[in-house]
N, C-alpha and C positions, 0 to 999 in steps of 0.2 A: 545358322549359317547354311548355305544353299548346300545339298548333297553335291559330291564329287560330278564333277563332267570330265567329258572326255577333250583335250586339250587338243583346237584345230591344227593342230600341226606335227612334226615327226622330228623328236630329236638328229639332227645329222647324224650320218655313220662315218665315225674318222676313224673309225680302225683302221684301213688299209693307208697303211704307211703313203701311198703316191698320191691319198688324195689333198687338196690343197685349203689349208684354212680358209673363213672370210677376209681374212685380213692378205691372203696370199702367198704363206708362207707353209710348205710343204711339210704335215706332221713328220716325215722320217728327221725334219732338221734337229726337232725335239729330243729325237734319240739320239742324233747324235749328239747334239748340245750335253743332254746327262751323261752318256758315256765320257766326252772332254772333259766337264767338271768332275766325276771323279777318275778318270784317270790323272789329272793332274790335283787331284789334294788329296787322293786314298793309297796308302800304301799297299804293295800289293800281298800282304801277308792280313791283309784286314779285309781285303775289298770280300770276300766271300764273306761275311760278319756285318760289314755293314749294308752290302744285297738284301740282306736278309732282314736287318733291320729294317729295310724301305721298305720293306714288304716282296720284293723278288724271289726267286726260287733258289734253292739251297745249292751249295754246288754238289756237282753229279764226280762221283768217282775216277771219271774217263777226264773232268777240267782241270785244268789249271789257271788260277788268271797271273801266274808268273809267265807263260805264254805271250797273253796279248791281253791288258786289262780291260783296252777297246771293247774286243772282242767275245769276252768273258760279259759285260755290260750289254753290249748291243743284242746276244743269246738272249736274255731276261727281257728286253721291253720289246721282242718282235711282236709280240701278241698281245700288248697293251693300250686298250684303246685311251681317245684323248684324253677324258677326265681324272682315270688312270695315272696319265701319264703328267700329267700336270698339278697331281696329286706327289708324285715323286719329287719332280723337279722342285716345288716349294720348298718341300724336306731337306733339297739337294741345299739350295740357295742359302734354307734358315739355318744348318750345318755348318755349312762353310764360306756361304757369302760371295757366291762365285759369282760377278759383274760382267760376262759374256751370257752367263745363262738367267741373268735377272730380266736380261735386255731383251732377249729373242722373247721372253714371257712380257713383255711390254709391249713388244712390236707386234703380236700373236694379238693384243686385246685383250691377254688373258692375265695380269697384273692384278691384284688390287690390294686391299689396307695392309700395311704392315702393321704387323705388333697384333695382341689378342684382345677379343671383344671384352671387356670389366664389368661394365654399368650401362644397359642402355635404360634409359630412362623416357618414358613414350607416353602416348595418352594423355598426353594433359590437356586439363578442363577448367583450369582454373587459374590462379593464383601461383607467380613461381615459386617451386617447392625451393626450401631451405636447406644445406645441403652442408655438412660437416665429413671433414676425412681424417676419421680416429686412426688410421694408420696408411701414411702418404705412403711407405714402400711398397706395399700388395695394390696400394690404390682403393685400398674399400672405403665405400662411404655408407653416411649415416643419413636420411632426410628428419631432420628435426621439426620442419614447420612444414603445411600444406601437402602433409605427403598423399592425402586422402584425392587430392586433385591430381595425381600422374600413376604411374604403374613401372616397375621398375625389375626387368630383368637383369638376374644375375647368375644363369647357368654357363655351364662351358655350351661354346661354339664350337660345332659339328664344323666339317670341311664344308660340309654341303649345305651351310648356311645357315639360318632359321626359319622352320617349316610351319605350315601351319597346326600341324601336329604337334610338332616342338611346342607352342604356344600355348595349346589349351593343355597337355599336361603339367607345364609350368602353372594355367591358370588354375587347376583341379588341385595341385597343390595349396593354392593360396584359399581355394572354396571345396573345402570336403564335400561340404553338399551336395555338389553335382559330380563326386566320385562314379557313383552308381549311374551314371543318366549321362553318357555322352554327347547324345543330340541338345541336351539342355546345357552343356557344359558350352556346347560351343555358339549356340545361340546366346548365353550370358555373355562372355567372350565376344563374340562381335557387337551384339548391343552396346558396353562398355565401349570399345575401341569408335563404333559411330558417334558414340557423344562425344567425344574428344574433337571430334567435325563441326559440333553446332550445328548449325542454321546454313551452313555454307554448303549452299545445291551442287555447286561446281565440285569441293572435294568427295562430298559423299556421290556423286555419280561413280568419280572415279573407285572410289573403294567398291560400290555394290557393282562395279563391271566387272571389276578383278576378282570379285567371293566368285562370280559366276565362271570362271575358265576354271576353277577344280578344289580340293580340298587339299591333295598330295603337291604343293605347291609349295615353293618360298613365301612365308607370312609379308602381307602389304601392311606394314605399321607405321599408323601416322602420327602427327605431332611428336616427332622429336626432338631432342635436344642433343646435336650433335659438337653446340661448343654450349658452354655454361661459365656464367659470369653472375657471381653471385649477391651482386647489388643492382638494384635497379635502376631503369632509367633517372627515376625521379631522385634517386638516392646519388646519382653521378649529375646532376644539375641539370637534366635535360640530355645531358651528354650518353654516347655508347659507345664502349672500346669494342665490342664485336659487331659489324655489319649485319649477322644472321646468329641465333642460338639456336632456333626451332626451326625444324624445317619439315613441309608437309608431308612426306612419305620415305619410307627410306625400308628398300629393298636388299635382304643380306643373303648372298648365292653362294652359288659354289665356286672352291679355290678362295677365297674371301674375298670374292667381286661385292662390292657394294653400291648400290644405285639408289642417288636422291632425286626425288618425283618432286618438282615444283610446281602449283597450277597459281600462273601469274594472273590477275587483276590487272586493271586499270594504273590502281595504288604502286605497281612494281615500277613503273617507268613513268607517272605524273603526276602532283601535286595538287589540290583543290585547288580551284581557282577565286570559291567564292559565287554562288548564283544568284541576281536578282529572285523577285518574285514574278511567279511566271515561265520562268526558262525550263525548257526541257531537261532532263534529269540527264546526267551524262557528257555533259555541257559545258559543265564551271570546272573542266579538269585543263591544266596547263602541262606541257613537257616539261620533266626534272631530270637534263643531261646527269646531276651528280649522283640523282636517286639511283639510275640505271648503272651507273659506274662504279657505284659501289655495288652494287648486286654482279656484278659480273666481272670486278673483282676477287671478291667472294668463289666466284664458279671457279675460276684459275686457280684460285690456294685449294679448292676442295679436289681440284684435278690433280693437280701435281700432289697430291696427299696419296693419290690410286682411288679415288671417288668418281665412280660414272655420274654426272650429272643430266640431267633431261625437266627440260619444261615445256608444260604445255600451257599455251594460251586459253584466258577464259573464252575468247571467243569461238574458238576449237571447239568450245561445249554448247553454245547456243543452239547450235541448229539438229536434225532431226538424224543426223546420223553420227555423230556426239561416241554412242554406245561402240558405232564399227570403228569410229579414229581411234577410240579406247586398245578395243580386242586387240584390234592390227597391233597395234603399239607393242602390247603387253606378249602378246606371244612370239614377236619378235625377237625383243627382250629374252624373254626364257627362253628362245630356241639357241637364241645367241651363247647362253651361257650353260645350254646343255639341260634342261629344265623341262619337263614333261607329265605331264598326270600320267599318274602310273593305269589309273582306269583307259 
């Protein structure tokens, strides 16, 4: 895996309260958003207890928030920048479920997956693995069959996503071997996650662009299996109850922003058409209005889920500057959501 670089761009500074998100909406509204939701569901013989819980500062001798619970709250987050504070507000939301402060975090851009990461299930090169869940309540599963063709994380999820660090000490766990030898650890590690690409020049561009902006980064893992249906096409009679299982990239950030990277084909929106002999290659494709309809069906259930979706065209990748629509893309992306090589 390529040594850390330095990532072309500069996380924004949203500390100061006046300045105004990309979405428009001025971080002071944040605070006050959390101050409203717990003033209105913390009593005020608690709220210094569960400050403190959030991770806020203790109260001071000289407070009271029998005073002004407001005002007691709004003290603790002057000096908390956004990630900070968007860090709290989740905690706020997943407590007590407050539907004004869910929504200003939706409207900010700053939303995403409910409920905690289980099983992701990624790398696959093969055959779809077989998949038993010896205990539905926790959700743990078992791979019975082909498990040798996928790779299967099941640590807790950090706030701040999963890193690429996260990754190879999960993968050093799985190979003592390269305990000792971290540069070999994480070139095993990415060799592994490339074969999961095949032959396909379009995906593995994307991934060898993304190794390149740094090592202190949210992990780019492809091939996953973000819905799972556990018979096969051929096993349903040609038939599929899920329009997408696998999907080529999926990006896990901070606040549990999660973004799926599609690199669309030809095959995503038309149908062979069938080519004489002779006919140029590229040719014998027809428009498939349904094909495309279900694919971007698909996009609307993964939206409304809290899933950033983004595709990029194969032909995006043809030409000779492929590499900079990449970069641009990607550090967008990560600036977007507060994302930075720490080098």
């Amino acid at each position: 895996m390529p040594s850390p670089a330095l990532l072309p761009c500069q996380v924004l500074d949203l500390h100061d309260g006046g300045m105004n998100l990309p979405s428009g909406v001025p971080v002071f509204k944040l605070r006050d958003a959390i101050a409203e939701a717990l003033w209105a569901h913390v009593k005020a013989n608690r709220l210094a207890a569960v400050c403190e819980y959030l991770g806020l500062a203790p109260q001071q001798p000289d407070e009271d928030p029998y005073n002004s619970k407001r005002s007691y709250v709004h003290a603790r987050l002057e000096d908390k920048p956004l990630p900070d504070l968007t860090a709290i507000a989740r905690r706020v939301v997943d407590e007590y479920g407050d539907d004004d402060l869910q929504q200003l975090l939706a409207q900010m851009g700053l939303h995403g997956v409910s409920g905690e990461l289980k099983n992701l299930i990624f790398a696959a090169d093969g055959p779809k693995p077989q998949i038993v869940l010896p205990d539905s309540i926790s959700n743990t599963i078992r791979i019975v069959k082909n498990e040798q063709y996928c790779l299967v994380y099941d640590q807790p999820l950090e706030d701040r996503g999963l890193s690429w660090q996260d990754l190879v000490t999960w993968w050093v766990r799985q190979h003592p071997e390269h305990s000792g030898d971290p540069t070999r650890a994480r070139i095993s590690l990415r060799e592994r996650l490339r074969r999961s690409l095949g032959n396909n020049g379009a995906e593995l561009l994307v991934f060898d662009t993304y190794l390149k902006l740094g090592f202190d980064l949210p992990a780019l893992i492809p091939q996953v299996y973000l819905h799972y249906d556990p018979y096969t096409i051929s096993e349903l009679g040609g038939a599929s109850r899920l329009a997408r299982q696998r999907m080529d990239f999926l990006l896990l950030m901070n606040h549990r922003a999660r973004a799926v990277i599609e690199v669309d084909g030809i095959q995503h929106y038309a149908r062979p058409a069938g080519r004489t002999v002779g006919q140029e290659p590229g040719v014998g494709w027809l428009p498939d209005p349904a094909r495309y309809a279900s694919l971007v069906a698909e996009d609307r259930e993964l939206t409304l889920q809290g899933y950033e979706v983004y595709r990029i065209g194969g032909h995006e990748l043809c030409g000779d500057t492929a590499a900079e629509v990449l970069t641009d893309f990607f550090v967008r992306l990560l600036r977007r959501h507060g994302h930075a090589d720490s080098n």
